[in-house]
C-alpha positions as CSV (number, residue, x, y, z in Angstrom):
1,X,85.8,-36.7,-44.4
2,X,84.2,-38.5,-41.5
3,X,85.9,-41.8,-40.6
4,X,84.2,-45.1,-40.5
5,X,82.5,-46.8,-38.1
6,X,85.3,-49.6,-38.5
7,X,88.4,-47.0,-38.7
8,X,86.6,-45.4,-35.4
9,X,86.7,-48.7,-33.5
10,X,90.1,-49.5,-34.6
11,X,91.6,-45.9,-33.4
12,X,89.2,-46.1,-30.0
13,X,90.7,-49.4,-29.8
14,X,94.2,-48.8,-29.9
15,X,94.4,-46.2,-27.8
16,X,93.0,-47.7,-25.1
17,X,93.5,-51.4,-25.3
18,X,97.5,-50.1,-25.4
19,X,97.4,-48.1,-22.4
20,X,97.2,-52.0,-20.9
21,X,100.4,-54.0,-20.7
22,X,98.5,-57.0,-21.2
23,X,97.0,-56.2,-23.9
24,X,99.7,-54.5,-25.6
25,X,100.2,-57.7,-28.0
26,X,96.8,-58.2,-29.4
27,X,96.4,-54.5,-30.1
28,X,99.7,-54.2,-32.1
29,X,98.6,-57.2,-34.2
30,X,94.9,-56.0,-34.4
31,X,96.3,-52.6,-35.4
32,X,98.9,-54.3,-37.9
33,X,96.5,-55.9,-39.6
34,X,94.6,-52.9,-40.3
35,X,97.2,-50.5,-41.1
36,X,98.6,-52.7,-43.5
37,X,95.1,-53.5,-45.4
38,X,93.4,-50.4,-45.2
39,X,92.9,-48.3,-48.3
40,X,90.6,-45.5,-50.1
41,X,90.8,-42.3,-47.7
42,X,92.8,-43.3,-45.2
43,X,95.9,-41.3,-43.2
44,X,97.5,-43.8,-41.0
45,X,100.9,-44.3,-39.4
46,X,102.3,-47.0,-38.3
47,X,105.4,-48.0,-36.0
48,X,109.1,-46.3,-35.4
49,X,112.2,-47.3,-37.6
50,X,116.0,-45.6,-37.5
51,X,116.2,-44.9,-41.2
52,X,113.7,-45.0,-44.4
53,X,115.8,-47.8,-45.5
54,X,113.8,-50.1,-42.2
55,X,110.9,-48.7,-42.8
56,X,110.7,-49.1,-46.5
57,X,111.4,-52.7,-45.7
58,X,108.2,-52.5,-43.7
59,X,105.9,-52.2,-46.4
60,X,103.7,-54.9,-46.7
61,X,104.0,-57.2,-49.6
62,X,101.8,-56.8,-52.4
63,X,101.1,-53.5,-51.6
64,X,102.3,-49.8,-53.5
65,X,105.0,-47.9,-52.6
66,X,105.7,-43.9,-52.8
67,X,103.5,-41.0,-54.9
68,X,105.1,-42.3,-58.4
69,X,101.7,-44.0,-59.7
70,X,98.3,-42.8,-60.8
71,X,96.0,-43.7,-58.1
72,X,98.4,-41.2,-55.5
73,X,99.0,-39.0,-58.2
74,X,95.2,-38.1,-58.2
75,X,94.6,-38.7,-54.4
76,X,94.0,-34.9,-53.8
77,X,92.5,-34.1,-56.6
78,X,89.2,-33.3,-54.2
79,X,91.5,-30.3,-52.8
80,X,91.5,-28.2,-55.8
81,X,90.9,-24.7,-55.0
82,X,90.6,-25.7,-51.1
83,X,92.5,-23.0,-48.5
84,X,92.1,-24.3,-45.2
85,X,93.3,-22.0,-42.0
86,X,96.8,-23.7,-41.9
87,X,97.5,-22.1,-45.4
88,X,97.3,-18.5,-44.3
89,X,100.6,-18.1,-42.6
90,X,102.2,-19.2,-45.9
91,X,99.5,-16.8,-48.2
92,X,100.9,-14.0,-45.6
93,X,104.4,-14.8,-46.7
94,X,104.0,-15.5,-50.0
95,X,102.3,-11.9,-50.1
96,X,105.6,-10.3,-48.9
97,X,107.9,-12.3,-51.4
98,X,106.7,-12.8,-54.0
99,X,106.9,-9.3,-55.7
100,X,110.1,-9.1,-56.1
101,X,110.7,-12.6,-56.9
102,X,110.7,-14.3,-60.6
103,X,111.1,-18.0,-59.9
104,X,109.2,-20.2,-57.2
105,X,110.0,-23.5,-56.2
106,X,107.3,-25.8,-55.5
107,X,108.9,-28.8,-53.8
108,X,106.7,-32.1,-53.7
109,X,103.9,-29.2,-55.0
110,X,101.7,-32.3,-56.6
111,X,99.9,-30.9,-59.3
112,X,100.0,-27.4,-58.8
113,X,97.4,-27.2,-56.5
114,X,98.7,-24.6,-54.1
115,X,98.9,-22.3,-57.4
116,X,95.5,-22.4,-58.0
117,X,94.5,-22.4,-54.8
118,X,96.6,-19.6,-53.8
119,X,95.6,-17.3,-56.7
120,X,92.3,-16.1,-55.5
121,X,94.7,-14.3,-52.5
122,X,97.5,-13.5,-54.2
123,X,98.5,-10.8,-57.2
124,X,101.1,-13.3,-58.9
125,X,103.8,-10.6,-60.8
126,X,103.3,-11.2,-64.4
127,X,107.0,-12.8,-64.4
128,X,106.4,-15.1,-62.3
129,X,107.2,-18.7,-62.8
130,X,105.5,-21.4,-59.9
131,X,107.7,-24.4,-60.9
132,X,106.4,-27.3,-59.4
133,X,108.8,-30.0,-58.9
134,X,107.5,-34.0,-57.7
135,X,107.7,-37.5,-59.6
136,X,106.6,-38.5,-62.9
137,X,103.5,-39.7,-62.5
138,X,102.2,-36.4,-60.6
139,X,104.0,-33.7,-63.1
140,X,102.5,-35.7,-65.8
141,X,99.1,-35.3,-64.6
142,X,100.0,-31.7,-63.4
143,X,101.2,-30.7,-67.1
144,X,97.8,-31.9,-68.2
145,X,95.7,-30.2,-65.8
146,X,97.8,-26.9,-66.3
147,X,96.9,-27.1,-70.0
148,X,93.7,-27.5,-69.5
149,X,93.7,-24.5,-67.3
150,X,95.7,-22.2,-69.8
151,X,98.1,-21.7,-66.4
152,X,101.2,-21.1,-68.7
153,X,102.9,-19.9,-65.9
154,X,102.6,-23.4,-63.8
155,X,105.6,-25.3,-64.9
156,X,106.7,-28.9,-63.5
157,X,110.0,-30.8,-63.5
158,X,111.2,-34.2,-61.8
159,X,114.4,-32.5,-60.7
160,X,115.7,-30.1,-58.1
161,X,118.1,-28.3,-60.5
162,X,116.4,-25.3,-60.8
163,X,115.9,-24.7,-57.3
164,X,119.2,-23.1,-57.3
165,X,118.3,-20.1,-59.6
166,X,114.7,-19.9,-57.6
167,X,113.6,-16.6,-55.4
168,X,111.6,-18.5,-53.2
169,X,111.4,-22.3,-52.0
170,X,107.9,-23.3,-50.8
171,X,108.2,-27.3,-49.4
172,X,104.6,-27.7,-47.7
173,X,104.0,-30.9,-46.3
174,X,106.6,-32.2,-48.1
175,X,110.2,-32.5,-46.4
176,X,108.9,-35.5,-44.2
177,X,109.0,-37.4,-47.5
178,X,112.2,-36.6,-48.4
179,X,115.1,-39.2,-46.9
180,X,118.1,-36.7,-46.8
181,X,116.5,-33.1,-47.3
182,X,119.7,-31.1,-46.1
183,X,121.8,-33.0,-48.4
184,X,119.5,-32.2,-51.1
185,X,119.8,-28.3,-50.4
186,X,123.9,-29.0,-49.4
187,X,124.1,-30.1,-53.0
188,X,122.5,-26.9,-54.6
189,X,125.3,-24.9,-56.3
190,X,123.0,-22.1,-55.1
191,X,120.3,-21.6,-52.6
192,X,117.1,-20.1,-52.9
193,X,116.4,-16.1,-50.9
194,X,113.3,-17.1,-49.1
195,X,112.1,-20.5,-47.9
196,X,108.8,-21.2,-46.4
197,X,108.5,-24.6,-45.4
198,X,104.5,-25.8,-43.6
199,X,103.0,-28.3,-42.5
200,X,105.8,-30.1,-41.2
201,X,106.0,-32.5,-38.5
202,X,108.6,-31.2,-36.1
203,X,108.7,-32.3,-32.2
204,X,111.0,-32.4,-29.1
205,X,112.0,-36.1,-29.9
206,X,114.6,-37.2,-31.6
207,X,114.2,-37.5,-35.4
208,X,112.5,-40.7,-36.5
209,X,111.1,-42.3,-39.1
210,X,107.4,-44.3,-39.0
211,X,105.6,-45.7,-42.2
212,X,102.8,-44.0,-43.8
213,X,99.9,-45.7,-45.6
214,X,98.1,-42.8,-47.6
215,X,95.6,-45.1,-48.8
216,X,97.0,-45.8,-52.0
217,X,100.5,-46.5,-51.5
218,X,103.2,-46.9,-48.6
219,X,106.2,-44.3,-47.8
220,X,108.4,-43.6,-44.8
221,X,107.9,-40.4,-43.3
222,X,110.1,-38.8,-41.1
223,X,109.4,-36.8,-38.0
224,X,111.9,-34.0,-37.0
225,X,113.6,-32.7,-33.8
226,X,112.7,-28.7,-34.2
227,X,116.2,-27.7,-32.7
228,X,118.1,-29.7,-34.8
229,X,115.8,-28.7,-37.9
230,X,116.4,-24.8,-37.1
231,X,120.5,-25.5,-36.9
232,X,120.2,-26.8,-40.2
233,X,118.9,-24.1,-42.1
234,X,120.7,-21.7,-39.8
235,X,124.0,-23.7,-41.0
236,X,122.5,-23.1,-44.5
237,X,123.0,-19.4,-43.6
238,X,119.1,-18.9,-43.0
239,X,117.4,-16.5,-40.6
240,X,114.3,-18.2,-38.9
241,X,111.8,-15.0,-39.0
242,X,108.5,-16.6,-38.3
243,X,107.4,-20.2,-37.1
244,X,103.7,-20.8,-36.3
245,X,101.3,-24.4,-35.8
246,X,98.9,-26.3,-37.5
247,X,96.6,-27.3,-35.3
248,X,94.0,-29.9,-36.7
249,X,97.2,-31.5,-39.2
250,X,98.8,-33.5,-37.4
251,X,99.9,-37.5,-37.0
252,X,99.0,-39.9,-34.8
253,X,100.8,-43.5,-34.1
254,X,98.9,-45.6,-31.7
255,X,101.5,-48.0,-31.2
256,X,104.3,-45.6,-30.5
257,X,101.9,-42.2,-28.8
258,X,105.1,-41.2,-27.6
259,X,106.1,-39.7,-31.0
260,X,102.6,-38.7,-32.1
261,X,102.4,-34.8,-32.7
262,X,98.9,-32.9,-32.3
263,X,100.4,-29.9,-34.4
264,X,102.5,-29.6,-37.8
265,X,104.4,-26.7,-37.5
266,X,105.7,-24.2,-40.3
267,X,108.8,-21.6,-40.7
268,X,109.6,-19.1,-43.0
269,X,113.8,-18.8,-43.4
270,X,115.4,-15.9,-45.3
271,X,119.0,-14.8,-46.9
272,X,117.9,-11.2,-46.7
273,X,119.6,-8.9,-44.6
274,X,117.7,-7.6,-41.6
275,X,116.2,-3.8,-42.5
């Protein structure tokens, strides 16, 4: 969707008015002001914290936090059935797992909409379970739309316990959402064969958090340093086989362009011995 004259100005003007010292002080509040206001179809960062903690603290008064409510719960709803060319990578991959796999875990998978999406690619074995997992408000709505869709094999939870008896993990665009994702998979009593994890904001930087406003509601987001993000999995006792970009998905802070990142990147980690 085309951006606004107004969200144009603001972005032209941010970007330039900060490259000048003297400036600097206007811009930040201009762009404050605006990042914390906007709503509706927006995708806009804003500043650079240490922890989610500071910049959940950042969110400005008044205003919704995290996916848990209706209006993000339905913010993508316009995506249903859309494949964009960042998705292939993951179709190719799926494609190779998927057959011998019975249980897929959709972390932060909203309502299914990668399922649907995806089917119109992929032969799904008639086993197959796509168990979405994300919060209440969005597997509530995602129960409802899978009924409606007679998709009896699109199932949702709130919790990560069946992750540990899952073939596949699939986190896209999701991981920057969660505060402590390693811990998360630490605390597994078992860990998934394959993982395919896109869209993910990885960079050279030192991990950091900035503050997201998605339009209707406020979360931290963290961006990830790629060679400590690798060592993690590889601690997991992963094999990275393929990483690839997104060009087009990416996130920009005009107050911090140091940690801005043109390019999402994805990986696809396996268990399975090398043949």
């Amino acid at each position: 969707m085309r951006a606004s004259p107004a969200r144009r100005f603001a972005r032209r003007f941010a970007r330039g008015a900060a490259r000048v010292p003297i400036l600097r002080p206007v811009v930040s509040s201009a762009y404050e002001r605006y990042f914390n206001g906007a709503g509706g179809r927006v995708r806009l960062f804003n500043g650079i914290y240490p922890d989610f903690a500071a910049a959940a603290r950042a969110i400005p008064s008044g205003r919704r936090a995290g996916h848990d409510n209706a209006a993000s719960a339905r913010r993508i709803l316009d995506e249903w059935l859309h494949v964009s060319p960042s998705d292939y990578p993951t179709l190719f991959w799926l494609s190779r797992v998927l057959p011998d796999s019975r249980l897929l875990f959709d972390w932060g998978g909203n309502v299914g909409l990668q399922y649907f999406a995806f089917q119109r690619y992929l032969s799904y074995p008639p086993e197959l379970i796509w168990r979405v997992n994300d919060v209440p408000a969005v597997t509530a709505l995602g129960e409802e739309i899978a009924r409606r869709e007679s998709a009896s094999a699109l199932r949702f939870t709130t919790s990560l316990e069946e992750l540990a008896e899952a073939d596949v993990l699939l986190a896209s665009g999701v991981l920057q959402f969660i505060e402590k994702p390693f811990d998360e998979l630490r605390g597994l009593r078992a860990l998934p064969r394959d993982v395919i994890v896109a869209k993910l904001p990885v960079y050279d930087r030192a991990d950091a958090v900035t503050l997201h406003n998605m339009g209707t509601a406020f979360c931290p987001y963290r961006l990830f340093n790629r060679d400590d993000f690798l060592a993690e999995f590889a601690r997991l006792g992963y094999r990275l086989v393929d990483a690839w970009i997104t060009p087009g998905h990416g996130c920009r802070i005009p107050l911090a362009p140091e940690h801005s990142i043109q390019a999402y990147s994805g990986f696809y980690f396996t268990q399975r011995s090398v043949s």
